[in-house]
N, CA, C and O atoms as a MOPAC input file, in Angstrom:
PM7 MOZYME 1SCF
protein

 N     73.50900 1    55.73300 1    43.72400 1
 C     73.73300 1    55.01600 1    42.47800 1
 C     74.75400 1    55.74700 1    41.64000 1
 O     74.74400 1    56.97100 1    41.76900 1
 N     75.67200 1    55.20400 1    40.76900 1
 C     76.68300 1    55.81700 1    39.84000 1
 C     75.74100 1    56.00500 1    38.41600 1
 O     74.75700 1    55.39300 1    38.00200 1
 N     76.53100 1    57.15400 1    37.87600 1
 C     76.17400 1    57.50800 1    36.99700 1
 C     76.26000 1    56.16800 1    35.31500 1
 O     77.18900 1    55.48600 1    34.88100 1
 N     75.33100 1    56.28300 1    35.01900 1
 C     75.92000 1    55.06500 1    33.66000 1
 C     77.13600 1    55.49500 1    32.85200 1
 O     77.37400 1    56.69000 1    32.67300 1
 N     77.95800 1    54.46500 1    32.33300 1
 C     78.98600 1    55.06200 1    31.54200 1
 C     78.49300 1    55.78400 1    29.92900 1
 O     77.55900 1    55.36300 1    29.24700 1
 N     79.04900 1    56.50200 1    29.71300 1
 C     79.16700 1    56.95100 1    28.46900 1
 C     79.31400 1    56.12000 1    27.58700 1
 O     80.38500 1    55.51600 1    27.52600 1
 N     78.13300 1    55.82000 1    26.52600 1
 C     78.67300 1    54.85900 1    24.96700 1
 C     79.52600 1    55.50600 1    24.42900 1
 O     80.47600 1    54.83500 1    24.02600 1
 N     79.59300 1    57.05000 1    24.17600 1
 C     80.61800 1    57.41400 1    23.34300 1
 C     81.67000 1    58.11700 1    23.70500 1
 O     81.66500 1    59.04500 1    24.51300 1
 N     82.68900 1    57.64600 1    23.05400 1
 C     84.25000 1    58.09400 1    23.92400 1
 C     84.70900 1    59.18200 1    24.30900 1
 O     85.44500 1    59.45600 1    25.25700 1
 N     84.18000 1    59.87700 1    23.42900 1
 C     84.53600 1    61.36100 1    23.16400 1
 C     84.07300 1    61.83000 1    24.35000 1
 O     84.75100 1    62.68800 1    24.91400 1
 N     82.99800 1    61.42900 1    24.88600 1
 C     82.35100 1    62.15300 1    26.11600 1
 C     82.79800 1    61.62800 1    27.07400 1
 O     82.34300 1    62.02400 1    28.14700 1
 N     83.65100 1    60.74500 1    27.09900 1
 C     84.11000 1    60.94300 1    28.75700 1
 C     85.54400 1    61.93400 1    29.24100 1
 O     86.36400 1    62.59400 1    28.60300 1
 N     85.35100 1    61.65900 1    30.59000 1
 C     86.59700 1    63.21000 1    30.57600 1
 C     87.79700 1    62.75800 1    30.42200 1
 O     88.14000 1    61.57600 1    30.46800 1
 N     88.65700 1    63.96200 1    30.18100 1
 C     89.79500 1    64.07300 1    29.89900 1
 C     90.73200 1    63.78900 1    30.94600 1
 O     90.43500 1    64.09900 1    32.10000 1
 N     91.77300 1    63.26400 1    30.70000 1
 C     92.64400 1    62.85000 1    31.70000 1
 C     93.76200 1    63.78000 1    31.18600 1
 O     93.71500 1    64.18500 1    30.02400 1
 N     94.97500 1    64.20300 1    32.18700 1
 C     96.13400 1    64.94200 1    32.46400 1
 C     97.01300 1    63.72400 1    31.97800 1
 O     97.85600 1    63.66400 1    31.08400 1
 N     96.61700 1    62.92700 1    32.71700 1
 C     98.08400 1    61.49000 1    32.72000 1
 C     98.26900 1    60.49300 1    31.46000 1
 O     98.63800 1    59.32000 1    31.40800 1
 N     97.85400 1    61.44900 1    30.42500 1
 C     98.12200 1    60.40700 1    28.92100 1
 C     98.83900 1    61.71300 1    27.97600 1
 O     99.31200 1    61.48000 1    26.86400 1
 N     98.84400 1    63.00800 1    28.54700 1
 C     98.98200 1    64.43600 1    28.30300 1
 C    100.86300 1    64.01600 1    27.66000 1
 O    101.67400 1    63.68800 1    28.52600 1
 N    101.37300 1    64.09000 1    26.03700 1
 C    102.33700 1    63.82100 1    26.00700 1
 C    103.00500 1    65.46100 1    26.59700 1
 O    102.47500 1    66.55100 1    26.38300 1
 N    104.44300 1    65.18000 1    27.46300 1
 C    104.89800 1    66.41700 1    27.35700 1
 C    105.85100 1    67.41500 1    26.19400 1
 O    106.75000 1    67.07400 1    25.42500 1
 N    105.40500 1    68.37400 1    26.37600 1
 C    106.10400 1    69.09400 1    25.54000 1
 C    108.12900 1    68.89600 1    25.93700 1
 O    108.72600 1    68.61000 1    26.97500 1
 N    108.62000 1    69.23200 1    24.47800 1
 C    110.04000 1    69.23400 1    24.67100 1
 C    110.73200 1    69.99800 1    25.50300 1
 O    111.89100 1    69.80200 1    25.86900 1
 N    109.54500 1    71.46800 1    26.01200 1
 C    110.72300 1    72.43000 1    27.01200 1
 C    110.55400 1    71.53900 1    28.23200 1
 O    111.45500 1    71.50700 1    29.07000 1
 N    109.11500 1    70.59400 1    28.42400 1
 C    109.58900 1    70.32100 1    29.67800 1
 C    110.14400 1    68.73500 1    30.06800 1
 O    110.39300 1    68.24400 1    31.16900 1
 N    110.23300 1    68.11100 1    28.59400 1
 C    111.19900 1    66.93100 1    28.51000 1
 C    112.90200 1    67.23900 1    28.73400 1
 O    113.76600 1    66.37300 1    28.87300 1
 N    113.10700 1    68.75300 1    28.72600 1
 C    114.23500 1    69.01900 1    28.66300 1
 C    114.73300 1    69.31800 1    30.12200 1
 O    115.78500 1    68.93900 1    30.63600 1
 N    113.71200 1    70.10500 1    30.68500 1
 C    114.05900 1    70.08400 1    32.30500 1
 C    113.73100 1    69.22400 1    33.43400 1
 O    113.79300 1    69.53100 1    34.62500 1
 N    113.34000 1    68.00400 1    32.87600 1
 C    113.11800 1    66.56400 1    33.27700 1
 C    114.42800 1    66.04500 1    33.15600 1
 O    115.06400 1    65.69200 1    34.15000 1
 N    114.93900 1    65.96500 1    31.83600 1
 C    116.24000 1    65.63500 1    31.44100 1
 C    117.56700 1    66.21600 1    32.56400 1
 O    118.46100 1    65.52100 1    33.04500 1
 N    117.37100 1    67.45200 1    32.73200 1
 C    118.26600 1    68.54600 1    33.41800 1
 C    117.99500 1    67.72300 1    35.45200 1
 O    118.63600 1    67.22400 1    36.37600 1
 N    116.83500 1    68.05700 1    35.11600 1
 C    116.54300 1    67.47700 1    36.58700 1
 C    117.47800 1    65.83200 1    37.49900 1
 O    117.94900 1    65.52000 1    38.59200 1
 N    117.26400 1    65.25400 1    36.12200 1
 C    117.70800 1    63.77400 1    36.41300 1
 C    118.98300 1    63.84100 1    36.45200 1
 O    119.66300 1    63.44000 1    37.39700 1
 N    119.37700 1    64.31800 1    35.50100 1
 C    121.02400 1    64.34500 1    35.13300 1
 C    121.91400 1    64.93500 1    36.41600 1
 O    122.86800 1    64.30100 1    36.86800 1
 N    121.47900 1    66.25100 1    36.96000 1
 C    121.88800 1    66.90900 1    38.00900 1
 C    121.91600 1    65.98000 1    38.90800 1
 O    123.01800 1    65.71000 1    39.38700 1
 N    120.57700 1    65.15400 1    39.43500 1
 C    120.68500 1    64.80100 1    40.85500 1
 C    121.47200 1    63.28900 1    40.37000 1
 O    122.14300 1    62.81200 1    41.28600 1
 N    121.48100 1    62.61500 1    39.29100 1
 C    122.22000 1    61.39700 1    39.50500 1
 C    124.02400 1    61.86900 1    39.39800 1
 O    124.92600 1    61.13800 1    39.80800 1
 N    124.21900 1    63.12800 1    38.80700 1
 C    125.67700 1    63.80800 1    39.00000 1
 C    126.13500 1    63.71000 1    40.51900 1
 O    127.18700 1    63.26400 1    40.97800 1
 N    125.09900 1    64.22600 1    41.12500 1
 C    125.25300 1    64.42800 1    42.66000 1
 C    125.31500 1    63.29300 1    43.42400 1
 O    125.67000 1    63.33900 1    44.60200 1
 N    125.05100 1    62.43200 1    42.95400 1
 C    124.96000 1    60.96200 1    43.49300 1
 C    126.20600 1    60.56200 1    43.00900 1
 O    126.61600 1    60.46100 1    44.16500 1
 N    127.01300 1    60.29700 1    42.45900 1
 C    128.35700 1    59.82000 1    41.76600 1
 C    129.48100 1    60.82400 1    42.65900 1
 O    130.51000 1    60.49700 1    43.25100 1
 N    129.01300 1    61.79500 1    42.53700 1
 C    130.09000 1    62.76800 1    42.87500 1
 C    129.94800 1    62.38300 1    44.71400 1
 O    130.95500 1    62.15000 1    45.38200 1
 N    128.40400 1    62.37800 1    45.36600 1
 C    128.95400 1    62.30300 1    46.35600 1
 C    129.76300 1    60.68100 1    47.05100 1
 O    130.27900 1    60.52600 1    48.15800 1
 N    129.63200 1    59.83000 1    46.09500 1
 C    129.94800 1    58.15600 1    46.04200 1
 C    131.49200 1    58.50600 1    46.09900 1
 O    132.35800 1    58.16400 1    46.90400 1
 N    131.53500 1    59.23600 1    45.06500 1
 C    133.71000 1    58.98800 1    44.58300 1
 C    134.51200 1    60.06400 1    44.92400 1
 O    135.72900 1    60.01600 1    45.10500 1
 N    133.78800 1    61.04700 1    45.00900 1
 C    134.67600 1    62.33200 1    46.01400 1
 C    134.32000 1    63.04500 1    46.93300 1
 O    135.18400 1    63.53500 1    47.66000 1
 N    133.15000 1    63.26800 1    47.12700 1
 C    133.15500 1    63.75300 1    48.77200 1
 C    131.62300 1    63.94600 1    48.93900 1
 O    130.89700 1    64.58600 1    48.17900 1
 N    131.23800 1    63.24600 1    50.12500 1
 C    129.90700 1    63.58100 1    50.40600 1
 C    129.47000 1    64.90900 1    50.55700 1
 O    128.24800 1    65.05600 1    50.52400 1
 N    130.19000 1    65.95600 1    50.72200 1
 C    129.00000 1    67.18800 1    50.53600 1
 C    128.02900 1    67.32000 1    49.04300 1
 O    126.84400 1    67.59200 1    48.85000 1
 N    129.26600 1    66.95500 1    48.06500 1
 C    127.71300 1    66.51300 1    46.72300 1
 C    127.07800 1    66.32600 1    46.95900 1
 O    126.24300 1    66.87700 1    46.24000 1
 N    126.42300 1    65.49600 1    48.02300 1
 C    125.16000 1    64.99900 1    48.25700 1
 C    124.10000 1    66.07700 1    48.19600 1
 O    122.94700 1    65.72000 1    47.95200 1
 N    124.37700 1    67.40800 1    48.40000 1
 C    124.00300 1    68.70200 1    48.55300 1
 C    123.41600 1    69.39700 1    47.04800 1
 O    122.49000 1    70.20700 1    47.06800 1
 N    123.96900 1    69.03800 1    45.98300 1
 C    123.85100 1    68.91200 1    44.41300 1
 C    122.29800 1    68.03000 1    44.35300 1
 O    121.41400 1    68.46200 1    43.61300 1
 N    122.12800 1    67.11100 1    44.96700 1
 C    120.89300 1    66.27900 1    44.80300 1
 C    119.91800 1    66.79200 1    45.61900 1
 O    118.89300 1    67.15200 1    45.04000 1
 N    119.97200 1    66.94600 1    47.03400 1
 C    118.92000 1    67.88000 1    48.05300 1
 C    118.67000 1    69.05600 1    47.17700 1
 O    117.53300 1    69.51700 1    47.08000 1
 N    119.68800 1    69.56500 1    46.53000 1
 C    118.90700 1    71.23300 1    45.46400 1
 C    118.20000 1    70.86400 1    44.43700 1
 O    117.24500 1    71.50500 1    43.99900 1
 N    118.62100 1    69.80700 1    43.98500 1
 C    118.06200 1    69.32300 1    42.55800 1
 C    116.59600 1    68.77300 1    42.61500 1
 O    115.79600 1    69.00200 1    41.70800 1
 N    116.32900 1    68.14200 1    43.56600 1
 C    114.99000 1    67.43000 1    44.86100 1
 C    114.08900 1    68.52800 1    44.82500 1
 O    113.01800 1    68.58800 1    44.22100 1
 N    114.82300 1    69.69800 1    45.78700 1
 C    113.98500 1    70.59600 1    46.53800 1
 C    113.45900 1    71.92500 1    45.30100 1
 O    112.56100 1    72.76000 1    45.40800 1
 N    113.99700 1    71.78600 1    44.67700 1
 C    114.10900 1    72.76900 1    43.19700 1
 C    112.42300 1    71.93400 1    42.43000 1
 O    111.28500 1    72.35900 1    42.23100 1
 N    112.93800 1    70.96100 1    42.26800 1
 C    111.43300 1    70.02900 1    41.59800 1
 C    110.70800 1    70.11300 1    42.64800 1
 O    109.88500 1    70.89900 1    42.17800 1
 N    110.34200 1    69.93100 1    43.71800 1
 C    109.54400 1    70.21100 1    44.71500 1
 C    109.19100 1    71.83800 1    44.78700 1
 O    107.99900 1    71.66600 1    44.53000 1
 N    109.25400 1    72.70900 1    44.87700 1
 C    109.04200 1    73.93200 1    44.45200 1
 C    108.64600 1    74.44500 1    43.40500 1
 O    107.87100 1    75.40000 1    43.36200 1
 N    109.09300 1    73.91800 1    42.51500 1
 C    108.19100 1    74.30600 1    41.22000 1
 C    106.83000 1    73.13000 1    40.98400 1
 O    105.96100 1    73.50600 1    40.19800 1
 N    106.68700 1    72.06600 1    41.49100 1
 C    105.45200 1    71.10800 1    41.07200 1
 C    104.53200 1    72.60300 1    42.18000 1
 O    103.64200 1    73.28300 1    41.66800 1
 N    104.99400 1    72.81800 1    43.62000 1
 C    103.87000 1    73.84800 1    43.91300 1
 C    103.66100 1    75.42000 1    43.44200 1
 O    102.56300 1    75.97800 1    43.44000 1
 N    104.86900 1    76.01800 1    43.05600 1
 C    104.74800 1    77.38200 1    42.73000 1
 C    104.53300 1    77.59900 1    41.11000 1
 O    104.14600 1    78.66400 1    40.62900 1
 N    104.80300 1    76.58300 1    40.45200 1
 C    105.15700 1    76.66000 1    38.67200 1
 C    106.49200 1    77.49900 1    38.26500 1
 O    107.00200 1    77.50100 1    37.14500 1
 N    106.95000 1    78.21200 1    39.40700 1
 C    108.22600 1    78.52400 1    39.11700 1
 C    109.30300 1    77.65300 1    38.69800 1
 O    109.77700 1    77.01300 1    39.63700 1
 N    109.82400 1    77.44000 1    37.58500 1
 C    111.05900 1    76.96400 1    37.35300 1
 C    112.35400 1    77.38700 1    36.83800 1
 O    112.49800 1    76.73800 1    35.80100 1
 N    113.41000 1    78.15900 1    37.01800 1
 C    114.46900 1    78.05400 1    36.73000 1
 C    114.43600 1    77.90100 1    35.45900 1
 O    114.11000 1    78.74700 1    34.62600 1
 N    114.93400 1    76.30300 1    35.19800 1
 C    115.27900 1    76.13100 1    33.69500 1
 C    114.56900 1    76.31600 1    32.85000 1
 O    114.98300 1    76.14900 1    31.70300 1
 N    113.53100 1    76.63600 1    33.02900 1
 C    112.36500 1    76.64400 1    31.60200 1
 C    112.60900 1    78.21700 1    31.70500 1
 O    112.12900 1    78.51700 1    30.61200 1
 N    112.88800 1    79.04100 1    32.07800 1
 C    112.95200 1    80.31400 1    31.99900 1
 C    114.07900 1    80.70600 1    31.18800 1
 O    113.93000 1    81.41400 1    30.19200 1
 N    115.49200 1    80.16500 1    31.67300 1
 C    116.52300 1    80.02900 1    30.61300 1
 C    116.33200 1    79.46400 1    29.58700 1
 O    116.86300 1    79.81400 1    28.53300 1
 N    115.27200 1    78.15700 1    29.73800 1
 C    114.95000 1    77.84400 1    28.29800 1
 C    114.52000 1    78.78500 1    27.24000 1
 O    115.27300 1    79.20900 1    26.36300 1
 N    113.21900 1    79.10000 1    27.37300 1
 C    112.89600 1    80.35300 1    27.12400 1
 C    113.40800 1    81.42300 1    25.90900 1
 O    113.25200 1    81.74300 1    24.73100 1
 N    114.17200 1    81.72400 1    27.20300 1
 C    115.31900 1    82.79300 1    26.74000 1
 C    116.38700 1    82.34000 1    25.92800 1
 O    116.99000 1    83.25100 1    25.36200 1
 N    116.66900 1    81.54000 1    25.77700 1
 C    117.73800 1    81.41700 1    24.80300 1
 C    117.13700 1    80.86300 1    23.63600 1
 O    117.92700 1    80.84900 1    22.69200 1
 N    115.78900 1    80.31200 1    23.32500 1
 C    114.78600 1    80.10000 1    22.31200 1
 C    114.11900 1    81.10500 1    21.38700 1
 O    113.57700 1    80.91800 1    20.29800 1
 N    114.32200 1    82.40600 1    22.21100 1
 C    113.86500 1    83.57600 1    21.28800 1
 C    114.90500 1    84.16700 1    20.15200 1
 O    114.55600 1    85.09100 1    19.41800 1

């Protein structure tokens, strides 16, 4: 049998996916997108190795969703102090 729902709101759990993000990491969202759609243009109108600009930009966000390491938030960071 499932548990009954909660009458009151407060008590049910918390969700991650309504979580607004903060600006350092609206900014390397921003950085993220911008890079790989650069790489996409560049490799369209001058030479497909750009395409190589987007595989880093990919594999960079893929590495940090598992390690929390990121790059830009570190320069962020640093130039914030």
């Amino acid at each position: 049998m499932s548990t009954p729902a909660s009458p009151n709101p407060s008590d049910a759990p918390t969700s991650s996916v309504c979580r607004v993000p903060s600006t350092e990491e609206k900014l390397v969202r921003l950085l993220a997108g911008t890079v790989s759609l650069t790489g996409l243009a560049l490799g369209f109108f001058v030479s497909p190795w750009w395409y190589l600009l987007t595989v880093f930009a990919g594999l960079n966000v893929i590495q940090s969703a598992f390690t929390g390491f990121c790059p830009p938030e570190i320069v962020y960071r640093w130039t914030r102090q």
